[in-house]
N, C-alpha and C positions, 0 to 999 in steps of 0.2 A: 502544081504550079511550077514554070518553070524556075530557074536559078536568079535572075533577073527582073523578075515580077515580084513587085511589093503590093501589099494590101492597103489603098487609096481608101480610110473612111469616108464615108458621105454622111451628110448630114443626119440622115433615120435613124444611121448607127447612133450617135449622140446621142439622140433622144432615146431610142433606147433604154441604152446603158445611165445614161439620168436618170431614167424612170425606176430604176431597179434601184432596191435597196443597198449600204454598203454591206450589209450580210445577213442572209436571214436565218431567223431566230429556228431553232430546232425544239421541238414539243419533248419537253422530258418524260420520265415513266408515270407520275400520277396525270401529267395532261392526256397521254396515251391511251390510260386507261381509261377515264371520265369520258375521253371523246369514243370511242370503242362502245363502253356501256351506252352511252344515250346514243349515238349511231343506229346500234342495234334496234333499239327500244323505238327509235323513231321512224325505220324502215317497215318494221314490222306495221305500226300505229299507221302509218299512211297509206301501207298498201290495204291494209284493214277498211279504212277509211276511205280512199277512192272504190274500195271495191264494191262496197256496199252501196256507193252513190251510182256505182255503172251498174250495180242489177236492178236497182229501182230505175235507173232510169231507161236500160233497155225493155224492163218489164213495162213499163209507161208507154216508150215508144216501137217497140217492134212490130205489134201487128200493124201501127200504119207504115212503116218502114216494109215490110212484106208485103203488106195490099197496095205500094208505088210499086213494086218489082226489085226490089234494093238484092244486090249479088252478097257474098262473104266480103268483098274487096268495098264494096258501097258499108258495108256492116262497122266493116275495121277500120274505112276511114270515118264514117260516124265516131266510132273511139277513140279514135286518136284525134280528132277535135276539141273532143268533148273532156278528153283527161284533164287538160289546163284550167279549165274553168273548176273543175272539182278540185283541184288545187288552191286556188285564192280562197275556197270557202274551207275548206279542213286544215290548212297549214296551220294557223293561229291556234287553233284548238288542240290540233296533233302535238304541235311543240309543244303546250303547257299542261298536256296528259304525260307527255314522255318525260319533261323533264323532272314533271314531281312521282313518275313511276321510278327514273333512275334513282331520283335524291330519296326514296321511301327504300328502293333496295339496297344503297349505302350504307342509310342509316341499321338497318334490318342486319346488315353483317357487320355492322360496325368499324366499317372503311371509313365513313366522316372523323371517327374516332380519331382514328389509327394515325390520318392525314393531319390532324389537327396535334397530335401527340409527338409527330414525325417534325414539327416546326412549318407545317406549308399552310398557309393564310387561304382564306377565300378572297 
């Protein structure tokens, strides 16, 4: 910019910068961790879980899918259709295997302990 050019807000900016917090909050080492552990746990649990729904369901549908003429690219967009919907149906159940798989491995090494000992509240 040059020497004589100043930055004129417009209105969007405003909103914006309204919409934004006055500072956001930073996740300390026990939230890191908890979020870390069930991340994993839940990654894991859902790729498990869509996978098993895409092979039953390409096993169900393939051979009419190959007896219309479907190409690899007709196949992959079959999948990628199809992933979202096997999401609404496994999320609810994935989240409440992983979280009591995370809260069962806590306890298991006695991290709930530890946290509990350390002064931090659930």
């Amino acid at each position: 910019m040059g020497a004589g050019v100043q930055f004129q807000p417009n209105c969007l900016s405003y909103l914006i910068l309204a919409a934004l917090p006055a500072s956001i909050p930073t996740l300390n080492t026990f939230d890191r961790h908890l979020l870390r552990e069930w991340l994993t746990i839940l990654g894991i649990a859902l790729a498990l879980a869509c996978g098993l729904l895409l092979v039953q369901v390409m096993y169900d549908d393939f051979r009419d899918l190959h007896e219309a003429g479907a190409t690899v690219r007709d196949l992959a967009l079959y999948v990628i259709v199809a992933v979202p919907g096997f999401l609404a149906l496994t999320l609810p159940i994935v989240l409440l295997v992983s979280v009591l798989f995370v809260l069962g491995k806590l306890h298991k090494a006695n991290e709930l302990t530890a946290m509990r000992a350390a002064g931090v509240g659930f």
